[in-house]
C-alpha positions in Angstrom: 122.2 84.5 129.7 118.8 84.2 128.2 119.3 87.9 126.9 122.4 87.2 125.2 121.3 84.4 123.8 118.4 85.8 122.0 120.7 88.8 121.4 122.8 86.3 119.5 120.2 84.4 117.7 118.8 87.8 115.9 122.5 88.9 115.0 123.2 85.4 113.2 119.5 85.8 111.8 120.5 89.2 110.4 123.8 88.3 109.1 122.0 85.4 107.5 119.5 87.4 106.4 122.5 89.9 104.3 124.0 87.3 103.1 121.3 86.1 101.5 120.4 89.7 100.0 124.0 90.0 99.0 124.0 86.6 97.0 120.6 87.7 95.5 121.7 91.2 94.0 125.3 89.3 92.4 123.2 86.9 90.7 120.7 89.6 89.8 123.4 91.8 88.5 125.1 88.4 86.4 121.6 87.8 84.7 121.4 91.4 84.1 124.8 91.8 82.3 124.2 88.6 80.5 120.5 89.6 79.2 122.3 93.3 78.3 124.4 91.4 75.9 121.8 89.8 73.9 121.1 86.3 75.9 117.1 86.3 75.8 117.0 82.8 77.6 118.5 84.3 80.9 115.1 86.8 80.8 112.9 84.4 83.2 115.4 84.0 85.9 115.8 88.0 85.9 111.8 88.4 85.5 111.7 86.0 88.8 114.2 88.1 90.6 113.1 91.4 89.7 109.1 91.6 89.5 108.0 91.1 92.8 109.9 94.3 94.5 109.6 96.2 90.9 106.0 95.5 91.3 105.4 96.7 94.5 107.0 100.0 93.7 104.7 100.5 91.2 102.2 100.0 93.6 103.1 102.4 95.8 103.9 105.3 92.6 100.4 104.4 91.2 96.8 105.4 92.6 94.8 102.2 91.4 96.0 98.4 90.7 95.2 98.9 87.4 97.5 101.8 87.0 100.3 100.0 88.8 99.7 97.0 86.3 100.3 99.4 83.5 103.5 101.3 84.8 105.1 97.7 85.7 104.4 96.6 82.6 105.6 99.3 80.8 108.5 99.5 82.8 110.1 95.9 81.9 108.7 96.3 78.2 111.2 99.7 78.6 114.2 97.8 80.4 114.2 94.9 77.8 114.3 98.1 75.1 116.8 99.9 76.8 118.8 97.1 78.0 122.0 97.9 76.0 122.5 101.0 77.7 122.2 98.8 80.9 125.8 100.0 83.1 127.6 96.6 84.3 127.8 96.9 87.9 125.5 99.7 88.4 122.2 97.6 90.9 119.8 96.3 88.5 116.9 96.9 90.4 117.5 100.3 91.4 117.7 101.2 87.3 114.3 99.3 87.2 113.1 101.6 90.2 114.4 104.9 88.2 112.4 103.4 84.5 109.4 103.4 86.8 109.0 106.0 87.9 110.3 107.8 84.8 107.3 105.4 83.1 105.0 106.5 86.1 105.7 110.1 85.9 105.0 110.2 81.5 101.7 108.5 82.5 100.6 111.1 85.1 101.2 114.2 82.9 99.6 112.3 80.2 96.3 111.8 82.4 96.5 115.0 83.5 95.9 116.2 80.6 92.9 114.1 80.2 91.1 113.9 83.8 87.5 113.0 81.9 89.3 109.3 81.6 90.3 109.1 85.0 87.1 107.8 86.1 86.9 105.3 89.4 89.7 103.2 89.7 90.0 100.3 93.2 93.0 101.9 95.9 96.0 100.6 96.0 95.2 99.3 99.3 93.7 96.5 97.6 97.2 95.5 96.5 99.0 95.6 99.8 99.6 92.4 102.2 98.4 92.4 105.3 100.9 91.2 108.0 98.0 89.9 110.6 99.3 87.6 113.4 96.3 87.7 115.2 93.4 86.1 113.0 90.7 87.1 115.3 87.9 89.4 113.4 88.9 92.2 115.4 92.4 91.7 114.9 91.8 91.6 111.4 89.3 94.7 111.2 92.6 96.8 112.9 94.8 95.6 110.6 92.5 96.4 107.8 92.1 100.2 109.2 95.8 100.2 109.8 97.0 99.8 106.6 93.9 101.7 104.6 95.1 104.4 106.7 98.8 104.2 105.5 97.6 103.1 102.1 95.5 106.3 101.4 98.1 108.7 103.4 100.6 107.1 101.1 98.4 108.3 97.8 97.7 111.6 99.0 101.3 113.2 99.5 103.2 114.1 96.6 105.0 111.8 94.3 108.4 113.4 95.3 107.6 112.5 99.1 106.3 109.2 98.5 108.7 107.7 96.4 111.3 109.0 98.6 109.8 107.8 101.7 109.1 104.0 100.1 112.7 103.7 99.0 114.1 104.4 102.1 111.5 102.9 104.4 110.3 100.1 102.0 112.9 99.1 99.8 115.6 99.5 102.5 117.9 101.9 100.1 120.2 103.9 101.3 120.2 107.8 101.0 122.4 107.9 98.5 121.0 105.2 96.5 117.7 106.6 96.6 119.2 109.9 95.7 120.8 108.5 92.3 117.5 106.6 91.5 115.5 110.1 91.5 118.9 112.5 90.3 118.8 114.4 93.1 121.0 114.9 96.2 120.9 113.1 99.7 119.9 116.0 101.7 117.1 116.5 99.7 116.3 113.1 99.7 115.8 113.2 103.6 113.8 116.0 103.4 111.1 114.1 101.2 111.3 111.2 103.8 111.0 113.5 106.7 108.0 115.1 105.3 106.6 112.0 104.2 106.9 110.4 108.0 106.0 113.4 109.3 102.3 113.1 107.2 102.3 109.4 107.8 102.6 110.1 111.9 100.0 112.6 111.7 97.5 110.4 109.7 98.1 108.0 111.9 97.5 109.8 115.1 94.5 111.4 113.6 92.9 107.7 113.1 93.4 106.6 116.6 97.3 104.7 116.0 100.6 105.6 117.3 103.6 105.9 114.8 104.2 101.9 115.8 101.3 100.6 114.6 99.3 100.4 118.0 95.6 101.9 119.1 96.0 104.6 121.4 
């Protein structure tokens, strides 16, 4: 009975849990279609809705904190620009994840072209949240490895695998959503995951984790 129950608690969480998501992304597309037309004084409600998961995209595109400052900021000065060409009922934020990393992408080939400005920049594991539920210092020196590990994996593989990977596995998109924010197909959108996971597993392994997150 105990099994049920708990069974049934986390489907009533979950269901919660959509709902919520669902009521989020139609107010997030009325504030959008509103500030498309013109109405400026809608623009904080949308900010509010929209930075915190545009910004952590641009985290995971960028290299350094300061780089992912730059594209997210670029990014909404670009959506406010471009806002009349905004599509009523196309998904809001995954037209602010495809100006990203159109924004990202212009800045890398622009950099690339200039690697004496590069310089030292912090890694974007700085940026991340750490999700510790034990505070003991060891707990919290694991944690730390864990996600440096992820972090730097994460910077290493190509753009195409990355951003593939974090839209599926971060930003919960489906293939085909994550296929129409990078213009490509589905399959080819898996294939970028795979390979992605399949780096992430072996970084992991390589560092002493399994693929769950635990010492082996």
């Amino acid at each position: 009975m105990e099994v049920l129950a708990d069974s049934a608690s986390r489907a009533d969480r979950a269901l919660a849990s959509s709902r919520t998501m669902n009521a989020t992304g139609d107010r997030l597309s009325a504030l959008m279609e509103r500030y498309a037309r013109g109405e400026d004084r809608v623009f904080e409600q949308l900010y509010s809705l929209l930075a915190p998961r545009l910004y952590r995209f641009c985290v995971r595109l960028a290299n350094s904190v300061v780089e992912a400052d730059d594209c997210f900021q670029e990014t909404f000065l670009k959506l406010h620009r471009a806002r009349a060409t905004y599509v009523t009922g196309a998904n809001p934020l995954h037209w602010a994840f495809a100006i990203a990393r159109s924004v990202y992408l212009t800045r890398l080939r622009y950099w690339r072209r200039r690697p004496e400005h590069l310089g030292a920049t912090r890694d974007v594991a700085e940026a991340g949240e750490l999700q510790i539920h034990d505070t003991t210092p060891e707990a919290e020196v694991a944690a730390e490895h864990l996600h440096d590990t992820l972090a730097c994996e994460l910077s290493r593989m190509s753009e195409k695998n990355r951003v593939a990977y974090v839209l599926l596995k971060e930003e919960n998109l489906s293939a085909r959503e994550a296929a129409a924010v990078l213009g490509t197909t589905v399959d080819v959108v898996k294939q970028r995951a795979h390979r992605a996971y399949q780096s992430l597993k072996s970084a992991l392994s390589t560092a002493g984790w399994s693929e769950y997150g635990n010492p082996v």
